[in-house]
C-alpha positions as CSV (number, residue, x, y, z in Angstrom):
1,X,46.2,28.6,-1.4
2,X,43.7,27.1,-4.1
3,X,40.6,28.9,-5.1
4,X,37.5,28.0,-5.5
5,X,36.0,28.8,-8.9
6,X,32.4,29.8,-7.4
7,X,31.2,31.1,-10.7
8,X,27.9,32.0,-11.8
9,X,25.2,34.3,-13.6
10,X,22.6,36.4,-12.1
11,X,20.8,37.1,-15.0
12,X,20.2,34.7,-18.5
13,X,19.2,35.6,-22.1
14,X,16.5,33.4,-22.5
15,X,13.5,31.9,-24.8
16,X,11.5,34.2,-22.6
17,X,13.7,37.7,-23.4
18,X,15.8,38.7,-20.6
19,X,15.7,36.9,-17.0
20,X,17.2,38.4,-14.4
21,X,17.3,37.1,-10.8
22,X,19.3,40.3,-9.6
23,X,16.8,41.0,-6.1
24,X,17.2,37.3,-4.9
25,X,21.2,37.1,-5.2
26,X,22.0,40.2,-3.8
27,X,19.5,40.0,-1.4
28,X,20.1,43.5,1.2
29,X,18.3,41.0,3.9
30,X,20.8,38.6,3.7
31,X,23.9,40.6,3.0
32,X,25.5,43.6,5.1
33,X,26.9,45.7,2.3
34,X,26.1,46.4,-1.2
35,X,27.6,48.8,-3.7
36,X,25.9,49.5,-6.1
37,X,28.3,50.9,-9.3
38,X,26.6,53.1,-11.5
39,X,28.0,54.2,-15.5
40,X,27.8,53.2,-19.2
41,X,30.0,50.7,-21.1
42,X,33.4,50.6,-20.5
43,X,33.7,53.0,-17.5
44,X,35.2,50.3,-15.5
45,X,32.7,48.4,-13.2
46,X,33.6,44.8,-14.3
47,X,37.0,45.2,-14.4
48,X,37.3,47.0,-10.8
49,X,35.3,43.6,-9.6
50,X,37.7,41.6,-11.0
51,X,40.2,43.5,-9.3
52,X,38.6,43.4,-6.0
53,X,37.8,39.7,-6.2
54,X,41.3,38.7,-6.7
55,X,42.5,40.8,-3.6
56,X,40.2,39.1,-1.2
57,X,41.1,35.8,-2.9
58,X,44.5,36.5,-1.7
59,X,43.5,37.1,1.5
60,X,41.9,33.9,1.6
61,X,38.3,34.6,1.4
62,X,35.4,32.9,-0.5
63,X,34.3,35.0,-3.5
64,X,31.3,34.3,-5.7
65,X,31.6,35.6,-9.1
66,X,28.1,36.7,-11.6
67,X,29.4,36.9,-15.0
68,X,27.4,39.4,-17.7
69,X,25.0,37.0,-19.4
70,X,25.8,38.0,-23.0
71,X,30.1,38.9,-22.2
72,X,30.9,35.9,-20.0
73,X,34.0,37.9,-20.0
74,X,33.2,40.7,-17.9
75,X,31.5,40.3,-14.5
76,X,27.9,41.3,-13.4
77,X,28.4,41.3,-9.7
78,X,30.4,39.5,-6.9
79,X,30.1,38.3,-3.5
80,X,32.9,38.3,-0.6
81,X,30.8,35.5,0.9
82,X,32.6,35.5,4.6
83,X,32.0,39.0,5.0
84,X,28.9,38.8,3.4
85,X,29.9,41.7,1.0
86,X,28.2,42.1,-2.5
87,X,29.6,44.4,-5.5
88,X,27.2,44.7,-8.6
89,X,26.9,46.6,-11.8
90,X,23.7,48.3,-11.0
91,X,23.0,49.8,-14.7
92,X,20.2,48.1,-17.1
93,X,19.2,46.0,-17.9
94,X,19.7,44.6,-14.8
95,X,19.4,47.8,-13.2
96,X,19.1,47.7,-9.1
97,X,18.7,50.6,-6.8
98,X,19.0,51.0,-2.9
99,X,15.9,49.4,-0.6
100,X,18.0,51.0,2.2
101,X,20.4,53.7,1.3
102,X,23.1,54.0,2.9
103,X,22.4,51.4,5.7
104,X,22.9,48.8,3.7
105,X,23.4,49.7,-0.4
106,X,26.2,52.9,-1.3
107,X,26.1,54.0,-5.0
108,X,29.8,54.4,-6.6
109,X,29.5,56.4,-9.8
110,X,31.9,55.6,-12.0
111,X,30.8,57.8,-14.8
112,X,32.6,60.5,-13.1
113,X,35.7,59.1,-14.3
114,X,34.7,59.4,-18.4
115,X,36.4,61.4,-20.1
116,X,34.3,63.9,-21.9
117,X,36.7,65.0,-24.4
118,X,38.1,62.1,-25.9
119,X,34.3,61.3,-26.1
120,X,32.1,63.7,-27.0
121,X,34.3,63.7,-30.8
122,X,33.2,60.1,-31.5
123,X,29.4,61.1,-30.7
124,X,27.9,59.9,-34.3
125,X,29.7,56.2,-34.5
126,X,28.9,55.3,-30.8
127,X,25.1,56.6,-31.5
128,X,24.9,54.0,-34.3
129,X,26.3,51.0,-32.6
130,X,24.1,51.6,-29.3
131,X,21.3,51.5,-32.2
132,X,22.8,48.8,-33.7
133,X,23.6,46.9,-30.7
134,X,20.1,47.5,-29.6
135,X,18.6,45.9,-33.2
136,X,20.8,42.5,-32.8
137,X,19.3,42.4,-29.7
138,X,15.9,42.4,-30.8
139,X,16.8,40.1,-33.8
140,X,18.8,37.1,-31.4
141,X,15.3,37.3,-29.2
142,X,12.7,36.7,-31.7
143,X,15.1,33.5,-32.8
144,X,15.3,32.6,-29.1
145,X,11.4,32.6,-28.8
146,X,10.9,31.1,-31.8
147,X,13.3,28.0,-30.3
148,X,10.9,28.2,-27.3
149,X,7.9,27.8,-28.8
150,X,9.2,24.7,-30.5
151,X,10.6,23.3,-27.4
152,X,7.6,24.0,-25.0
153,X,5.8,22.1,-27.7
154,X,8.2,19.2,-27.8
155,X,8.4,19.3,-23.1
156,X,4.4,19.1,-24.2
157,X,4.3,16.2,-25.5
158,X,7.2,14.3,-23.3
159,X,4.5,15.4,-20.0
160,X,1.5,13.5,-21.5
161,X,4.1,10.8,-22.1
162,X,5.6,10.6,-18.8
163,X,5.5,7.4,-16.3
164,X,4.9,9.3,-13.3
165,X,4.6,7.4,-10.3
166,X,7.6,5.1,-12.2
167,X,10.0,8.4,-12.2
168,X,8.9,9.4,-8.3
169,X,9.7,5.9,-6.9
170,X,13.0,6.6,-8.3
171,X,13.6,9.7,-7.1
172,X,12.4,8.4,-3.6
173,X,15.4,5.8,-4.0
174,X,17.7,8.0,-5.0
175,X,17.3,10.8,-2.4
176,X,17.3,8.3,0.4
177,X,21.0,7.7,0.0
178,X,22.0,11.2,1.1
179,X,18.7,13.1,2.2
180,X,19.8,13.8,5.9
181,X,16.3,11.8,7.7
182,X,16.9,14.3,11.0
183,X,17.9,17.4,9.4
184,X,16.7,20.3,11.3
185,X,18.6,23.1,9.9
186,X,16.0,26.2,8.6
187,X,15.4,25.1,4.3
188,X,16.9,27.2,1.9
189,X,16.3,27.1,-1.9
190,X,19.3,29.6,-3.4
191,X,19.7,30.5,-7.0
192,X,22.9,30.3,-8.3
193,X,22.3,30.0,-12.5
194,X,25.2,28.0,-13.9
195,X,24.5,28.8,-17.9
196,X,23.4,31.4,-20.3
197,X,22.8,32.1,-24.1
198,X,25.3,34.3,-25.0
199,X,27.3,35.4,-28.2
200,X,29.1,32.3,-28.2
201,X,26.3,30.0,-28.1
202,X,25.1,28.5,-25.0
203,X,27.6,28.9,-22.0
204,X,28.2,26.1,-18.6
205,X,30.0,26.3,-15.6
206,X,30.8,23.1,-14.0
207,X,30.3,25.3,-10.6
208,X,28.1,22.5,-8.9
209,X,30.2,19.4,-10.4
210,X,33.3,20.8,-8.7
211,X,31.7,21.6,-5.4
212,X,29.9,17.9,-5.5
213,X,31.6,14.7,-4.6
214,X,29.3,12.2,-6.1
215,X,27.4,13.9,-9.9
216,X,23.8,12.4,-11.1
217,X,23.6,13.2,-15.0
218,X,19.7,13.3,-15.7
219,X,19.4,12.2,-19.5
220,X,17.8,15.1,-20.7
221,X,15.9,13.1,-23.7
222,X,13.5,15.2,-25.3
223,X,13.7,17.7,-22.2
224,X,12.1,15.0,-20.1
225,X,15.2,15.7,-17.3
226,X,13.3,19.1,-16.7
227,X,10.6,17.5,-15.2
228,X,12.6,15.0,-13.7
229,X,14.7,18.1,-11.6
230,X,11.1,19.8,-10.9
231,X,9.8,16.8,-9.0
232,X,13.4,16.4,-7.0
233,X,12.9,20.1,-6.3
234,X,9.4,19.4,-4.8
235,X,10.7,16.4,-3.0
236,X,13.4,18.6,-1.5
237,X,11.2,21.3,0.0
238,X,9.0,18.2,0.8
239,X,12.1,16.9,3.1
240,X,13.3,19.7,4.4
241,X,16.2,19.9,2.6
242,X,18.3,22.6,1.7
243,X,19.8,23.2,-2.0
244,X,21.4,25.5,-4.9
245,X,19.4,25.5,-8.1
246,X,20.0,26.9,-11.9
247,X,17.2,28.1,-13.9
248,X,17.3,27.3,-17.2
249,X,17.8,30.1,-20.5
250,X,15.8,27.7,-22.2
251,X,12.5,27.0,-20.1
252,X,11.3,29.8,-18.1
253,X,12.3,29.4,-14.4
254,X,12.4,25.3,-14.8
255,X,15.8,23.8,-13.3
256,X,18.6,22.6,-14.9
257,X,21.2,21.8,-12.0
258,X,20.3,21.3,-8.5
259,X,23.3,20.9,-5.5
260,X,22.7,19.8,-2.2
261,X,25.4,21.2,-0.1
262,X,24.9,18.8,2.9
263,X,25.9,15.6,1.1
264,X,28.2,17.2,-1.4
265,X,25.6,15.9,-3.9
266,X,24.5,17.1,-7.6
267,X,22.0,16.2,-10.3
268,X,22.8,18.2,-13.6
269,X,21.0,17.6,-17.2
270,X,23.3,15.8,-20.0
271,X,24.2,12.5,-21.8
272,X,25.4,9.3,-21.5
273,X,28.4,10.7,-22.9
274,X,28.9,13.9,-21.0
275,X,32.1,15.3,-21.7
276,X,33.0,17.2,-18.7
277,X,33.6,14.7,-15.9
278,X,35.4,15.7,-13.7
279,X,38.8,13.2,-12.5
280,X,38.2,11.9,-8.8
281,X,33.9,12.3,-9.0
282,X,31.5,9.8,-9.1
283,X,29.6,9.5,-11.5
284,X,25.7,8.5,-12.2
285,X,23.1,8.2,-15.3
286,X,19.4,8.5,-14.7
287,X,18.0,7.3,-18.3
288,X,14.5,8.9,-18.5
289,X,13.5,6.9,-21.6
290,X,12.9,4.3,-18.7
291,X,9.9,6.8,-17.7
292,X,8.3,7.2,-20.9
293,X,5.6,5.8,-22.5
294,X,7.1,4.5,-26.2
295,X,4.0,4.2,-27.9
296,X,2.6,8.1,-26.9
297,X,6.2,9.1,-27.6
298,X,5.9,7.9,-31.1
299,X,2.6,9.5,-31.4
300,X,4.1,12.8,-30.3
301,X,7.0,12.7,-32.1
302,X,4.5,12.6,-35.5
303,X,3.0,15.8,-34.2
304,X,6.2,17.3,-33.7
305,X,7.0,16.6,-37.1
306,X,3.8,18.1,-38.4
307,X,3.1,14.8,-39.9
């Protein structure tokens, strides 16, 4: 039996610091059990997720996998989603404790497994690379805000550039080929972020391309596609439609990949020459220069510049 690669992140390292959308994922109102695993690095919590997501793979079951947002090799959390069964690393900084203990959340300690003694003589080196650790940190962030600031000045500019009314007539044409006009099922807007800054640079699932049948890649010119995906999000919610979105590690809470389930439909940010299709999709380019004024984007650009 194929799987299905359902793969995600929960949290992001971002231009903002860290962004974590821990309480709307594993949601206790919407899921029936949640453990909660509790212990320091290397105690085993991702690696007994992995474990458990492979099993009920076998068994055939749907399993949504949250991958650490700076090791996209180790898992953050995971969802069984036919049994509506959540397992999470519940230790900052993401750290998450029971709303209803015992009901619904269980705390597994895996800190009781540590071994004290082959520990305790290596006391001084791991004290200086949690320190250490802890300075890279704060080093990586003030470059990511520093990125930020420059971009939120360039998105700036691109908004006092935009064509508006040009960019919602063509959203309106786009969304009436697969907006259901009688859908009457109750809206839902679910996060499900799709990329991260990480150690190796900036890291993408193709999570909603492989679920989608037909793939709209929003030219993300001067980070003009961000505002193109925030007025598809309102027209959504506007049209009672229902959809997956991505927040973005590089704008704070903007989208960067929205999924409509019901039509098997996905618009994701990129370029003409997007170098992940996917065999057997189909493929779409909305060019966003098309939207723009030239003559206030030439002007902005010179600010930009600091000319």
């Amino acid at each position: 039996m194929s799987r299905k690669e359902l793969n995600f992140f929960a949290s992001m390292n971002t231009t903002h610091g860290f962004q974590s959308d821990f309480q709307s994922i594993f949601d206790p109102d919407q899921l029936k059990r949640i453990y909660i695993l509790k212990g320091g690095p290397g105690c085993g919590k991702s690696s007994l997720m992995k474990y458990i997501a492979n099993l009920a793979e076998e068994k055939g079951k749907v399993v949504e996998k949250f991958f650490c947002s700076s090791d996209p090799n180790s898992l953050d959390g995971m969802i069984i989603t036919d049994e509506k069964i959540a397992i999470i690393d519940g230790t900052a900084p993401h750290q998450m404790e029971p709303n209803f203990p015992g009901i619904i959340e269980s705390i597994v300690n895996l800190g009781s497994f540590w071994n004290l003694k082959k520990i305790l003589p290596y006391k001084k080196e791991i004290l200086e690379l949690i320190q250490e650790k802890k300075n890279a940190y704060q080093s990586a962030y003030q470059f990511l805000e520093a990125y930020g600031k420059v971009s939120d000045e360039i998105l700036h500019v691109s908004k006092k550039a935009l064509l508006e009314e040009k960019m919602l007539h063509n959203i309106n044409i786009q969304c009436n080929y697969f907006f259901k006009s009688q859908n009457k099922t109750k809206f839902k807007s679910i996060i499900r972020n799709t990329s991260t800054i990480c150690k190796d640079g900036i890291i993408k699932f193709n999570t909603f391309e492989n679920e989608s049948k037909k793939i709209w890649v929003v030219d993300d010119y001067l980070f003009t596609g961000y505002i193109y995906l925030e007025a598809l999000e309102q027209y959504a919610k506007k049209n009672n439609q229902s959809f997956y979105k991505s927040h973005s590690p590089q704008f704070d809470k903007k989208i960067n990949a929205i999924y409509f389930p019901d039509s098997k439909t996905c618009f994701i940010l990129g370029k003409r020459d997007y170098n992940a299709e996917i065999e057997g999709k189909e493929y779409h380019y909305i060019n966003m220069k098309r939207f723009l004024d030239d003559e206030k984007i030439s002007q902005g650009k010179k600010k930009i510049k600091f000319e």
